[in-house]
C-alpha positions in Angstrom: 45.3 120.0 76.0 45.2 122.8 78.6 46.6 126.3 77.3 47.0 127.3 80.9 50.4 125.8 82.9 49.0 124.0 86.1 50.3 126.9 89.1 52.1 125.6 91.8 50.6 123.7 94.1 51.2 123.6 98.1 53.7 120.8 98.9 51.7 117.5 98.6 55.0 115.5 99.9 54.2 112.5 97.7 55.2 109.2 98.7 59.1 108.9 97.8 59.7 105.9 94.6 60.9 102.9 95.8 63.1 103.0 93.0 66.3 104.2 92.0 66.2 107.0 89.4 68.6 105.0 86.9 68.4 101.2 86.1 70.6 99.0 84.4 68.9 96.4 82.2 69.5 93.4 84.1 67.8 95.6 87.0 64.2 96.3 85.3 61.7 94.6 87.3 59.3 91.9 86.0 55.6 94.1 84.2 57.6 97.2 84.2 56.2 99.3 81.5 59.0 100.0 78.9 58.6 103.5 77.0 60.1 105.0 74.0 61.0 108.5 74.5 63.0 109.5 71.5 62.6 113.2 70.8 64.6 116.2 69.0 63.1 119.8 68.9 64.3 120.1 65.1 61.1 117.0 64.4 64.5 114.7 63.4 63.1 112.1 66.1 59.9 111.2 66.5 57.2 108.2 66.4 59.0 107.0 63.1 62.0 106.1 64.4 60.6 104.1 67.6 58.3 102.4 64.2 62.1 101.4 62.7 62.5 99.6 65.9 62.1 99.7 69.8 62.4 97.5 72.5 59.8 94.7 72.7 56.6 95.7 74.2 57.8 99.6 74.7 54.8 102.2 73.9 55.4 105.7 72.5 55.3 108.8 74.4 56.0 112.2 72.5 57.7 114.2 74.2 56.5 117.3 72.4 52.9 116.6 73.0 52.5 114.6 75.9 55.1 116.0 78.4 54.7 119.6 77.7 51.6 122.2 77.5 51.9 124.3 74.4 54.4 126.8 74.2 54.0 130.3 75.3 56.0 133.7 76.2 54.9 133.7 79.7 55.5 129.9 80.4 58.1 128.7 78.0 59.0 126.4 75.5 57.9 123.2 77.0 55.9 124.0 80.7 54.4 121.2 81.9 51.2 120.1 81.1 48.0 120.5 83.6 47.4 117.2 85.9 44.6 116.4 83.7 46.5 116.3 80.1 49.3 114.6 82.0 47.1 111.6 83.5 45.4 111.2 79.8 48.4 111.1 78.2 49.4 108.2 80.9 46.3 106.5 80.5 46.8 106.5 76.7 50.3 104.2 76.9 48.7 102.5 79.4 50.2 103.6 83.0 48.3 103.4 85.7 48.4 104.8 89.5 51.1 102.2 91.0 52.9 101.2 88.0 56.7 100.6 87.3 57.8 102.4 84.3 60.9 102.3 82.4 61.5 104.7 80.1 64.4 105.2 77.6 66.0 107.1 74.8 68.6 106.6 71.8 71.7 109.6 73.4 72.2 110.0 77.0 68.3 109.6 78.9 68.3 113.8 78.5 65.1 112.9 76.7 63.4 110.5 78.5 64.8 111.6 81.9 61.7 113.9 81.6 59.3 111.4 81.8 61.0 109.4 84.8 61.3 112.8 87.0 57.3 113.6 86.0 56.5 109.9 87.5 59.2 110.9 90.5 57.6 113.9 91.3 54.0 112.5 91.5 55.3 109.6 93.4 55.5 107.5 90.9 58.0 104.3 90.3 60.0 104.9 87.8 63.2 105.1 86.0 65.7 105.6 83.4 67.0 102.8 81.6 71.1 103.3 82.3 72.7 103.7 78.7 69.4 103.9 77.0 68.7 101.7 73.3 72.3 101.7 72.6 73.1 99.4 76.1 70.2 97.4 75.7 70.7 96.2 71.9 75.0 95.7 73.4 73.7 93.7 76.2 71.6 91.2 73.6 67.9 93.0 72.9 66.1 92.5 70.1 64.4 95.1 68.5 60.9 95.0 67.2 58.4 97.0 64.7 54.7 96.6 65.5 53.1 99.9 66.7 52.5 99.3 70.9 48.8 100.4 71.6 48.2 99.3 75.1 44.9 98.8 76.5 43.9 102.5 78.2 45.8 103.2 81.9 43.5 104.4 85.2 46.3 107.6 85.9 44.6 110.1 88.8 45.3 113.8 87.8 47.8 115.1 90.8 48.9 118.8 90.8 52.7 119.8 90.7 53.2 120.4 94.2 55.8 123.4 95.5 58.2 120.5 96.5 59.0 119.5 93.2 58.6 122.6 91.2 60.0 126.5 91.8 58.7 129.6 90.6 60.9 132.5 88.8 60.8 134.6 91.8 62.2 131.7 93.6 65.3 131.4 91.5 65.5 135.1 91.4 66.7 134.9 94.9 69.7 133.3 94.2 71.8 136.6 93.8 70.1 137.8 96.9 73.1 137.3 99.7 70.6 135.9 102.0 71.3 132.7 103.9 68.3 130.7 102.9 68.9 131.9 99.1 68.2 128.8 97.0 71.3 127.4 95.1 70.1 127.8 91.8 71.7 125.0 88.4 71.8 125.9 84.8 71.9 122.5 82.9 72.8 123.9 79.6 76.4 123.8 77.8 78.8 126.6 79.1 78.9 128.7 75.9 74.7 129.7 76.6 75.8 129.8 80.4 78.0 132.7 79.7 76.1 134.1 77.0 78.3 133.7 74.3 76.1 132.1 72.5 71.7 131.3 72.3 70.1 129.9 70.1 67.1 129.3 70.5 65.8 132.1 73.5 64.9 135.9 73.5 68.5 136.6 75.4 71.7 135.2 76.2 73.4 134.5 79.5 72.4 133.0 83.1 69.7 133.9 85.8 72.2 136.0 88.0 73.8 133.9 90.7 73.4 130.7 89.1 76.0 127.9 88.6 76.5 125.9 85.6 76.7 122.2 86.4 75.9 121.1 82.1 73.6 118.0 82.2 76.2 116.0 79.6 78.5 115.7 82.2 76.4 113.2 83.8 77.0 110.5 81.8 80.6 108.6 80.9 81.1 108.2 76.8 78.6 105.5 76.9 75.9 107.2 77.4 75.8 105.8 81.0 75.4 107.9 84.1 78.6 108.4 86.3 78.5 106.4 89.8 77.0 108.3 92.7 80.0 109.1 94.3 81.2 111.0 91.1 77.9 112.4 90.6 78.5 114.0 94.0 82.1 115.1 93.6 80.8 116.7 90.5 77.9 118.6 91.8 80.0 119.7 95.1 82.6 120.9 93.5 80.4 123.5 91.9 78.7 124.9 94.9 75.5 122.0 95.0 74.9 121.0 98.6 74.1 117.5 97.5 74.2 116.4 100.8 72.2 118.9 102.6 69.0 117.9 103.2 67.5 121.3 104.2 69.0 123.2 101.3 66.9 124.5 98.2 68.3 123.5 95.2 66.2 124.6 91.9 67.6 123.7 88.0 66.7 124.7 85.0 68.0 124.2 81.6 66.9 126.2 78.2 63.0 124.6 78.6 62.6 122.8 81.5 63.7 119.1 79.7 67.6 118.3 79.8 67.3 119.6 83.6 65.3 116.7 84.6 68.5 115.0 84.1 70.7 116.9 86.5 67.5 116.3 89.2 67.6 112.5 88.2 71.6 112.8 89.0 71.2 115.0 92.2 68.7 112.2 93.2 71.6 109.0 92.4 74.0 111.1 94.6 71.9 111.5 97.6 70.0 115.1 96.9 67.4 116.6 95.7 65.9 119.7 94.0 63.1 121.5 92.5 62.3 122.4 88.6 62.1 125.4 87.4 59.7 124.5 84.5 60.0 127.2 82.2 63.9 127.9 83.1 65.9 130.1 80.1 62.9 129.9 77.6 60.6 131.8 80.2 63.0 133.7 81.9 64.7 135.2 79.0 61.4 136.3 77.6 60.5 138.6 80.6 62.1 142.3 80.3 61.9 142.5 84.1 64.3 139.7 84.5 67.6 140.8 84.7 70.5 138.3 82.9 74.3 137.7 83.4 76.8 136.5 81.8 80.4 135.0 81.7 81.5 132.6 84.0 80.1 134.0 87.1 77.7 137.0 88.0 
């Protein structure tokens, strides 16, 4: 795997997914590829728990080293990987150029949404299975064992294009005043937002002028994303020109994974936005940034 984050490309404009960004079960089409994306940065999720059981035919994708280049101060906890890793790792559980892929998780799809937005962004059909393992075993599916090792995908390297991703100084303009300032989304819970608490990252608080829209909002108790219509309301009320077509909207989250989520919900309402792949993780670790904190700026 590359040690070097893939830069941003200029806009490719991919050809848009014929599919929506969240699927029930009954809606998964016929040879969709099903995978297992059940991850946890503490190593409590991992390969062994899709071995205790997955849905039937679903491969194994780790988050952690198939979705991510390694780790670094100047790109974050979990950039993603170069075009090259990315297709290999594809080819690996068997996904080729053209295929329909479902992929899935055990909580909320905050896991495996980053998959189905890395498919999304290259163009790719796919999709997050709506309610994740827990609806599918309610709605009747079995789970089975055996250790999926499909035969090897055909997956052509493409570049992240400056459509789908944003850059730091991008997001930086967000506190700027300026008309065409991007409307910039922190995913994360509201206690990082305002800095009372972090974790996990060099410093506390919020890229200044950002607004906190928290990615677990998404979804009902379930585990199953809100309709559109909510999903809109919600992101509206906060500021999110979900309707806009000509507005930049960039999220991030504390590594550039639970905000996939809020870019698959922007997408259900009728938006769409840009990544900002190393989000709090890389932003936080640069002295020149400048931080806020509380509820606003």
């Amino acid at each position: 795997m590359s040690d070097t984050p893939a830069a941003p490309s200029a806009p490719s404009c991919p050809a848009a997914p014929s599919l929506p960004p969240v699927v029930d079960a009954s809606e998964v089409p016929d040879g969709a590829h099903l995978v297992d994306i059940r991850w946890a940065l503490d190593g409590s999720k991992g390969r062994g728990m899709y071995l205790k059981g997955h849905l039937p035919g679903a491969v194994y994708v780790d988050l952690g080293a198939d979705l991510a280049a390694p780790a670094s101060a100047t790109g974050g906890r979990h950039p993603l990987p170069a075009p090259e890793d990315f297709a290999a790792a594809m080819g690996r559980a068997g996904i080729s150029d053209g295929d329909t892929v479902i992929a899935y998780d055990d909580t909320d799809g905050s896991q495996a949404s980053r998959l189905v937005w890395m498919l999304r962004a290259l163009g790719e059909d796919a999709a997050l299975l709506d309610g994740g393992l827990r609806a599918a075993v309610a709605a009747g599916a079995r789970l089975e064992t055996d250790d999926v090792r499909p035969d090897p995908g055909s997956f052509t390297p493409r570049p992240w294009g400056a459509d789908v991703v944003a850059t730091p100084d991008e997001a930086a303009r967000a506190a700027s005043g300026e008309a065409d300032a991007p409307v910039v989304v922190d995913a994360r819970a509201p206690e990082r937002y305002r800095g009372e608490t972090e974790p996990i990252d060099p410093r506390a608080g919020h890229v200044p002028g950002a607004v906190n829209v928290p990615f677990a909002g998404n979804v009902d108790v379930a585990g199953r994303f809100l309709p559109a219509d909510a999903l809109r309301a919600r992101f509206a009320a906060a500021g999110v020109p979900v309707e806009d077509a000509g507005a930049d909207v960039i999220v991030y989250c504390g590594s550039g994974v639970t905000a996939t989520h809020n870019l698959l919900a922007l997408e259900r309402a009728g938006g769409r936005a840009r990544l900002l792949p190393g989000s709090w993780s890389q932003w936080s670790a640069d002295p020149t940034r400048s931080v806020a904190t509380g509820a606003g700026d």
